[in-house]
N, C-alpha and C positions, 0 to 999 in steps of 0.2 A: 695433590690438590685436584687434581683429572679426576681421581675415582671418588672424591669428594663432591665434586663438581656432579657428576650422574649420580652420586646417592640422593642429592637435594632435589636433584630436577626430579628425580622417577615418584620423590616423596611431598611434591609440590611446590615446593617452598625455591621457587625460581630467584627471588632478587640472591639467595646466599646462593645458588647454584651458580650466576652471573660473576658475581664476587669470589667464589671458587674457580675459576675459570679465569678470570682476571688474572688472580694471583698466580694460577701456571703459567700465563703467557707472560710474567714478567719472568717466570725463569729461563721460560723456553718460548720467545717471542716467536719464531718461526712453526711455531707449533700447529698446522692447517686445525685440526681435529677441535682442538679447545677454542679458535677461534668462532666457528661453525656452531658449535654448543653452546657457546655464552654469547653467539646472536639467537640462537632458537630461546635460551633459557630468558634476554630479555624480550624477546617478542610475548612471550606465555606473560611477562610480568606484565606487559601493555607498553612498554616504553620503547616504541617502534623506531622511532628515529635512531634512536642508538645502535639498535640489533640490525638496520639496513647498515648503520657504519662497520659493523663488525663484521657483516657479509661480505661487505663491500670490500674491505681488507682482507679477506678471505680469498675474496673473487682476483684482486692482484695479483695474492702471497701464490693460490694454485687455480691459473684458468679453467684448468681442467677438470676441478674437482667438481662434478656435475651435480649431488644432490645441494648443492648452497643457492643454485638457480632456482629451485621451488621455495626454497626458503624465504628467500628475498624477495620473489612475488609471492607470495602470503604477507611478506609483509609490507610490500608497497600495497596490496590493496586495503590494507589495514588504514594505509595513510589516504588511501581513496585516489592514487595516483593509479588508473586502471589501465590505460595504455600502457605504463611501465611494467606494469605487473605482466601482462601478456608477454611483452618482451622478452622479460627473465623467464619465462616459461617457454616458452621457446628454444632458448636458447640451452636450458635442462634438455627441453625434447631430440635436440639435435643433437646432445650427447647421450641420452639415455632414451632412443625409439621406443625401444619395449617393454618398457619399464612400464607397470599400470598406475603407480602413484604417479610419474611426471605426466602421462595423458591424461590422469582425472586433474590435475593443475592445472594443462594447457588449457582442458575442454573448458572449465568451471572461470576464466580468464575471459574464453572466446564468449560465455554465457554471460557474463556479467557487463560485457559492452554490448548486450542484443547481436548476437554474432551466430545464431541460432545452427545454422547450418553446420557453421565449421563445431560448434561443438559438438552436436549428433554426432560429427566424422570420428571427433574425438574419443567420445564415449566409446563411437562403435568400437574402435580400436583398440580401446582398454577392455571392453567385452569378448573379441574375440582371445585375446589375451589368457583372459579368464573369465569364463562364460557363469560361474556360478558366484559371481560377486554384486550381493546382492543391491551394495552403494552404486555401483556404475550401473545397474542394470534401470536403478532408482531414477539417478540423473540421466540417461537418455532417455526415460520415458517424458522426463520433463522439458528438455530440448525438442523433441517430437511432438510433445504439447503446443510448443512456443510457435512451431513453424505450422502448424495447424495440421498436422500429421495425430489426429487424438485417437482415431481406432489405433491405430500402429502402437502410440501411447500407449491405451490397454492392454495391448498384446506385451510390452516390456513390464507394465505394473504386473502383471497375471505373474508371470515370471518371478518378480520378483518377491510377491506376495505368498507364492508357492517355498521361497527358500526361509522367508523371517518373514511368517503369517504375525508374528506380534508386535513389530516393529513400529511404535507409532504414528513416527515421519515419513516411513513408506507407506503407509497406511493413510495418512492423511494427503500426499502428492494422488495418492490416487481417487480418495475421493471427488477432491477439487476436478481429475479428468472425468470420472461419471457425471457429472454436475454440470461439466461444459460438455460433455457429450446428450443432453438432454434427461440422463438416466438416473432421475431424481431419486427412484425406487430404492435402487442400492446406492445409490452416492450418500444420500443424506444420514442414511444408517453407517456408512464409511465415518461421514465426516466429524462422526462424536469420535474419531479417536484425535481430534486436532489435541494441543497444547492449550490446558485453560488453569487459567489462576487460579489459587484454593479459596473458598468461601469461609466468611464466618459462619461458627459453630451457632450463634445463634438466627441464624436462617434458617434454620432445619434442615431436614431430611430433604435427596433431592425426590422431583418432581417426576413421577415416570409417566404420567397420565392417569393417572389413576382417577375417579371423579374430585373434582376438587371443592367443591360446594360448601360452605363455609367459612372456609381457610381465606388465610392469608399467603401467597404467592409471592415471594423478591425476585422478579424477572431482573435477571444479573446481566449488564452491558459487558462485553467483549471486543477485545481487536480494537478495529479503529472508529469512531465516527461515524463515516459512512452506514458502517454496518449495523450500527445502532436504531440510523436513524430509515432502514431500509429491512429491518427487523422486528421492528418496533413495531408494523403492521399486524402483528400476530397479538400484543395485549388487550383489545377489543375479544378474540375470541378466547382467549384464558379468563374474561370476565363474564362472556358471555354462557361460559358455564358455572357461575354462581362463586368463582374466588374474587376475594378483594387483592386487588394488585399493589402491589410495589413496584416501582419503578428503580433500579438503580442506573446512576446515569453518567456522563464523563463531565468534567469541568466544562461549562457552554454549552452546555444542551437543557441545564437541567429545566429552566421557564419558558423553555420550548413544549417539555415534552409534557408539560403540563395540560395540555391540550389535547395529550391523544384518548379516544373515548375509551371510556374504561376505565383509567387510567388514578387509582385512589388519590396516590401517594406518590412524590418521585423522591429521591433519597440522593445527596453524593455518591460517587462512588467509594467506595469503602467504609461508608458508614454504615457501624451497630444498628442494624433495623431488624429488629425482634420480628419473625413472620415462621410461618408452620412449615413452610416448605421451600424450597426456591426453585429458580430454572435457569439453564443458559439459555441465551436471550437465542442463541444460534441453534438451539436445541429443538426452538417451535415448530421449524418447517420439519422434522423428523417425528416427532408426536402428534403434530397434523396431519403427517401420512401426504403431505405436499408431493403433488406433482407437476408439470409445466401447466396443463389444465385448469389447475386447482389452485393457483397461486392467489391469494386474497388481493387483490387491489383494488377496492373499493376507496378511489378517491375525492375529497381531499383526507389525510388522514390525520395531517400534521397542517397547522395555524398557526399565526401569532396572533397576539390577546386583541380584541377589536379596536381598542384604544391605541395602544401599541402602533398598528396598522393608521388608524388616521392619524398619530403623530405624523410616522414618516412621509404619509400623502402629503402632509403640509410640506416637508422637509423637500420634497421631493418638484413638486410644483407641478404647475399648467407643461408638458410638454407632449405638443400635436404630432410629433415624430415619433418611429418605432422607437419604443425603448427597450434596449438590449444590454445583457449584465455579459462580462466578461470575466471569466477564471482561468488561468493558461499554467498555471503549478498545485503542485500537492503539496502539504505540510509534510518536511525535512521530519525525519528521524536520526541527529546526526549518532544516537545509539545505538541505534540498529541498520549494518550495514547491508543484507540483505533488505530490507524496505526503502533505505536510500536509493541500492539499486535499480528497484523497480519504478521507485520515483522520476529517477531518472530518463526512464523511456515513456513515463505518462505523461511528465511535466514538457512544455513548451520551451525546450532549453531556453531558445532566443524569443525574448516575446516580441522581436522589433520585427518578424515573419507576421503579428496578425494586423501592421499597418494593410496591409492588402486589404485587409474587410473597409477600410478608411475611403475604399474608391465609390461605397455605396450608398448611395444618394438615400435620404428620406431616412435616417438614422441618429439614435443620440443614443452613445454609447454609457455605460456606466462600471466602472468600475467593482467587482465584487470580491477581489482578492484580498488577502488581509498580510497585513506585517511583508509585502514581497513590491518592490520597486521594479518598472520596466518597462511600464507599459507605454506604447510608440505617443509620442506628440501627435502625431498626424489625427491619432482617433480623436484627438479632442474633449476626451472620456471625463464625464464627471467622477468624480471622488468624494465620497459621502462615508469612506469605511472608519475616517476618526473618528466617527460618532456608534461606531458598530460594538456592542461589549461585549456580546453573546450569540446564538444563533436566532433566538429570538428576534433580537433588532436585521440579523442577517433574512430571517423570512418576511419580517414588514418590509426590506425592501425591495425584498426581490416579488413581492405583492405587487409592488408598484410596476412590475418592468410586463413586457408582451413576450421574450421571449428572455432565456438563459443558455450563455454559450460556455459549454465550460469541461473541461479535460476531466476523467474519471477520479473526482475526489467528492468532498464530503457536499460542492454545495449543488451537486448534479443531482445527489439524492434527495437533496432539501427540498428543491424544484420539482422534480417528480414528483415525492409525496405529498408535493400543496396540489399538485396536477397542475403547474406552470408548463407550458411549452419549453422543453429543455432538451438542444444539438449537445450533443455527447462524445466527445474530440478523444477515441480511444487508438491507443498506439496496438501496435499487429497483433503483436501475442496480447489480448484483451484480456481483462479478469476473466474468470470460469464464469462469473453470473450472469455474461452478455453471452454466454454459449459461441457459439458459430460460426461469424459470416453472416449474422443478423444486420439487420439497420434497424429493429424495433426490439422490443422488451418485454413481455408481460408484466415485469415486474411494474414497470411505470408505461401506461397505455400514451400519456406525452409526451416520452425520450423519441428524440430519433439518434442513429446509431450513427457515427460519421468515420471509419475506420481506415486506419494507414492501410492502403495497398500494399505499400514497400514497408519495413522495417525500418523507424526513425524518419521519415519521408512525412514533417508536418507541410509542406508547403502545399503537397497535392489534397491534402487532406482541407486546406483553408483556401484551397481554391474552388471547390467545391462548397464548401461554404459560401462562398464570395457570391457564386452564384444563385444558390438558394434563396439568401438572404437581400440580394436585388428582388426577385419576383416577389418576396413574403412583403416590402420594403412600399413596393410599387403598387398592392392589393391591400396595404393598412387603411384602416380607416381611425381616425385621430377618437380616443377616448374623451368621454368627459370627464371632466373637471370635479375628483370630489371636493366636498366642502369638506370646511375648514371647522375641526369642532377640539374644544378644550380638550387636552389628555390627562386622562385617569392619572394621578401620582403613582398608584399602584402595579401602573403598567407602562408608564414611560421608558422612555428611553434611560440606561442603566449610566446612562454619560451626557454629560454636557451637550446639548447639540453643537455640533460644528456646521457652519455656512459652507453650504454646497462650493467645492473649489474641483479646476481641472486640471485632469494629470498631467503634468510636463513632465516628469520623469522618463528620462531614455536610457539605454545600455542593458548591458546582457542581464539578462535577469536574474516463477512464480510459487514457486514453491518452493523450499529447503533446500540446499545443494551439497553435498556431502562433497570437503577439500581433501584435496592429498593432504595426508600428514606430514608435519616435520620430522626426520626423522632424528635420532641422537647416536653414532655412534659409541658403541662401547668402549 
């Protein structure tokens, strides 16, 4: 049943390989080896909890058996339990030092809690190891990224680009470093090698630049939100060369993006929209030959409908105080465990750290988060977001506000593209798109840049705020009062209004990383 159990697993089919494996251990209960494999073979199936028990049993049956420590943190981070995961890794490390798979384990453990340094240690030391491997050479240049080491970065991409020039994932880790190193030139040419979904056949042909004058264009949304709507700048000049555009777009964006100029047509995403050619939406800045220079920003780019906008003025009402929007998380990917990761260190773990902004006189705060409870009592923060359906009603209200404070997610880029004044609460290792060690943007001439010093260190980050936003607080001058005018059906609100109510709610609220393998004895 043992060489049963490897024939399954090597040939995929893991649940009968578990179940081959089972049935040895009921002959040969003491059996370390089959235990070990029928945890590796249910991890492969997804059903993690089980394969940590069968580690775990393992880990009893023989402490000494060193590769079931990787195993088991693969698969406690499966379970999202990241502290244990390091543990177990660890604890492989201290029986197996020189081994490159337990150091690419450790390191990729110490990365996924922002632990930046110790994993560079790590890589390095799987690199010196083996200096022509092209995965570890990958992940320290990405750890090197994180700690803001990006020339050094290039110097490990070069390497690594030199051993699997066709690698796409290395390929793509590195253009994101030319990008945050300023060097739009080759980055942007790098960064068509990212991972992009297949298009429908009847989009046509892609898009290389070619003149487009007549045509119909499907400018194809990608990635997240954010990106779409910080992207999205470039269909004015796809029109502006004489294509009629298509927009495709993600769920909640679409009556938004209905506004951008140019802009014929916006489509779901996935939907059959017959057009001559298409484009990634990510594609524009690399066939516009974009450089830091050169980046379009001609704001506002993105509106909600004018009707739209005076509904929520009503919603919103007379208030002679700064009005400030609050956003302290990112939308959960609980699918995808690398973007959870990073989430992680964007989002405001504790949001009860931004009662501090609560000490600043001449403010009324506003809530803009959606679907996430936390926010401190003390702010006193209106809550208007049950009435929010889409981003459309998310830009009438943040029309209404003077300024938006808000961690690197979808509605920082909302903000910026209406040209709201919008503080930008980014955690150390920053997206590639903030480049540097900046406090400003080209992409959005309104963002200011508000960056952890330390790694996970939001307090100093909102103490600084704290203080900004007294002087901004203490220099407002109270707007007036729009009128009150009937709202369009056509452009109302997508819900019900809900009566302005405040939040009492309290309590706790970058690129690919190549893991050690499981391995399977024979």
């Amino acid at each position: 049943m043992f060489d049963e159990g490897n024939a399954a697993f090597n040939a995929g089919r893991y649940d009968d390989a578990a179940a081959a494996f089972a049935s040895c251990l009921a002959r040969e209960p003491d059996r370390v080896e089959a235990l070990y494999n029928r945890g590796n073979a249910l991890q492969k199936a997804g059903r993690l909890i089980e394969s940590v028990e069968s580690y775990l049993t393992c880990v009893r049956m023989a402490p000494d058996f060193a590769p079931v420590y990787c195993a088991l943190a693969e698969a406690l981070r499966g379970l999202r339990m990241f502290g244990d995961a390091k543990a177990m890794a660890q604890e492989a490390a201290a029986r197996m030092p020189r081994d490159v798979d337990t150091l690419i384990c450790l390191a990729g453990k110490h990365f996924d809690l922002g632990e930046f340094p110790e994993a560079a240690r790590f890589y390095g030391e799987a690199l010196a190891l083996d200096p022509l491997h092209a995965g570890v050479l990958n992940n320290l240049a990405n750890a090197l990224h994180c700690v803001g080491q990006v020339d050094a970065a290039l110097v490990m991409h070069e390497r690594c680009y030199r051993l699997e020039p066709d690698n796409p994932t290395w390929r793509y880790n590195r253009a994101l470093a030319m990008l945050a190193a300023g060097d739009f030139k080759r980055g942007w040419a790098e960064h068509e090698w990212r991972r992009r979904e297949p298009v429908a056949p009847q989009a046509g042909p892609l898009w290389r630049g070619e003149d487009p004058a007549g045509r119909r264009i499907l400018l194809v949304a990608e990635q997240g939100l954010g990106d779409t709507l910080q992207f999205v700048r470039y269909a004015p000049l796809v029109a502006a060369r004489g294509a009629t555009v298509v927009l495709e777009a993600q769920p909640g964006l679409e009556r938004l993006l209905r506004s951008v100029p140019g802009v014929a047509e916006v489509v779901p995403r996935g939907a059959s929209a017959p057009t001559d050619m298409h484009c990634l939406l990510m594609s524009l800045p690399w066939l516009f030959g974009t450089t830091v220079q050169t980046i379009p920003a001609t704001l506002p780019y993105l509106a909600p409908p004018d009707a739209l906008r005076t509904a929520w003025a009503t919603r919103v009402g007379d208030e002679p105080r700064l009005r400030v929007g609050l956003v302290w998380a990112g939308g959960a990917r609980p699918d995808d465990i690398d973007c959870e990761v990073i989430d992680r260190r964007r989002s405001i773990g504790n949001p009860a750290l931004l009662s501090r902004l609560a000490e600043v006189p001449g403010v009324r705060f506003y809530n803009l988060q959606k679907d996430r409870a936390g926010l401190p009592a003390e702010l006193d923060a209106v809550d208007l977001m049950g009435g929010v359906a889409d981003f459309a009603d998310t830009a009438a209200l943040v029309a209404q506000l003077d300024l938006v404070i808000a961690v690197d997610t979808s509605v920082a880029h909302l903000a910026g593209a209406m040209g709201k004044p919008v503080w930008m609460l980014s955690r150390r290792d920053g997206c590639w798109r903030w480049m540097q060690d900046r406090e400003d943007t080209p992409w959005y001439p309104t963002m200011r840049i508000y960056r952890q010093r330390t790694q996970g260190d939001w307090t100093e980050v909102l103490g600084r705020v704290a203080t900004d936003l007294r002087a901004l607080a203490a220099a407002h001058q109270p707007r007036r009062a729009a009128p009150a005018a009937p709202a369009d059906p056509a452009t109302a609100p997508a819900t019900a209004p809900a009566a302005p109510r405040t939040a009492k709610i309290t309590g706790a609220g970058n690129g690919p990383i190549l893991r050690g393998p499981a391995r399977i004895p024979a």
